[in-house]
C-alpha positions in Angstrom: 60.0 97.1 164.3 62.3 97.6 166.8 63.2 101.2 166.1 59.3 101.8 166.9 59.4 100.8 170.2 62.3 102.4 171.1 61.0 105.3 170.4 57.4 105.2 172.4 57.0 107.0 175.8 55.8 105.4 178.4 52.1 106.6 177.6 52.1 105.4 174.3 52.8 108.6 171.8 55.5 107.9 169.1 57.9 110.5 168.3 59.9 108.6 166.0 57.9 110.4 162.5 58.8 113.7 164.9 62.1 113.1 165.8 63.4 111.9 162.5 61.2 111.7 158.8 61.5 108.2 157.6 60.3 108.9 154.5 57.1 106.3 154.5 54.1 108.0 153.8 51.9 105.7 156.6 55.0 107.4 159.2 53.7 111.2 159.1 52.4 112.7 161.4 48.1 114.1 160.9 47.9 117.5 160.4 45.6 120.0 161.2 44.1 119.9 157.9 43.1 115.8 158.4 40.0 114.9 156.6 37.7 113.5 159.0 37.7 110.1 157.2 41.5 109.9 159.3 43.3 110.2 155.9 46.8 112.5 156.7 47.9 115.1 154.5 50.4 117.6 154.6 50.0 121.5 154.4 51.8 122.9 151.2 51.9 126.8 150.6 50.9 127.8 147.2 53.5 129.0 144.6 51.7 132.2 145.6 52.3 132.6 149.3 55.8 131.4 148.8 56.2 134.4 145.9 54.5 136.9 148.9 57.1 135.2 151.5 60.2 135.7 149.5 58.8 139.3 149.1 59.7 139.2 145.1 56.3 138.4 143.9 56.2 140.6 140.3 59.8 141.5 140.4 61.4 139.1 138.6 64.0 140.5 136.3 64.3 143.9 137.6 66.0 145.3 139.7 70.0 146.4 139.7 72.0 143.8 137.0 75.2 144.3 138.8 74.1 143.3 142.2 72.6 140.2 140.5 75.8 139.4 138.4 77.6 140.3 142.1 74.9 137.9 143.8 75.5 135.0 141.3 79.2 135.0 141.6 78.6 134.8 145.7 76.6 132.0 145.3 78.9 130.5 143.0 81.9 130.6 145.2 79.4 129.6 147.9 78.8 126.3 146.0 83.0 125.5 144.6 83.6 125.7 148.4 81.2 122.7 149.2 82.9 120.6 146.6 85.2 117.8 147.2 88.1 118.3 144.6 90.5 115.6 144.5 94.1 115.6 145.1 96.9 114.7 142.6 97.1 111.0 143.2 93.4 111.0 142.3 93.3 113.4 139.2 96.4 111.2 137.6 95.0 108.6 138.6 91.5 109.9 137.0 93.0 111.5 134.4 94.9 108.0 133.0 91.7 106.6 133.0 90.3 108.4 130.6 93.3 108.7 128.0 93.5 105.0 128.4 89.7 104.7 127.4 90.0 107.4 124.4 93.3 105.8 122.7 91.1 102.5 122.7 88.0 103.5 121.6 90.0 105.3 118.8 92.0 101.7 117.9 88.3 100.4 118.3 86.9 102.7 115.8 89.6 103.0 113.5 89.9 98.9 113.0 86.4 98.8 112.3 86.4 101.4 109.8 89.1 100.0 108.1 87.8 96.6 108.2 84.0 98.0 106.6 86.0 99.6 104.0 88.4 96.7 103.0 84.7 94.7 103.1 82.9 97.2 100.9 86.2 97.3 98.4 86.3 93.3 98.5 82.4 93.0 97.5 82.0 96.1 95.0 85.6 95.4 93.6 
């Protein structure tokens, strides 16, 4: 409530739902395309006008397939560089973990399979 008020001018306009999307649908702002009955809606290209705007509309697959194998390795190094990778007090302390876990789900396992086949030996004799 609070955050609304902040954000109205002095003659009344909000431009919180400008400013910053709150993700509430009864927060957007009307668009051009309102129905009269005041109902808002957004303004979505079609899969085709976004095909026309890329300007690859009927081309998929051809084209050069080094530059593409070149292009995915760019964007590939593009996307390692965004990731956090930790440093060695984490990945011992990750990788511990997870040999910790394995050994005792494998103690875990083993027991119970020896146990089912001492139980199946014990009943069918």
């Amino acid at each position: 409530m609070s955050d609304e008020r902040d954000s109205r001018h002095e003659d009344g306009e909000d431009t919180a739902a400008a400013a910053r999307p709150s993700g509430k649908s009864a927060r957007r702002s009307r668009t051009a395309s309102s129905s009269a009955n005041g109902v808002a809606t957004i303004d979505r290209p079609s899969a085709s006008a976004k095909a026309k705007q890329s300007g690859k509309a009927g081309r998929s697959g051809t084209g050069n397939p080094f530059k593409c194998l070149v292009k995915f390795l760019k964007e590939v190094i593009s996307e390692l560089r965004k990731v956090i990778w930790p440093n060695r007090k984490q990945m011992i302390t990750y990788t511990s973990v997870v040999l910790v876990f394995v050994v005792f789900m494998v103690a875990f396992i083993s027991l119970l399979d020896i146990g089912l086949v001492k139980g199946v030996d014990w009943l069918f004799g």
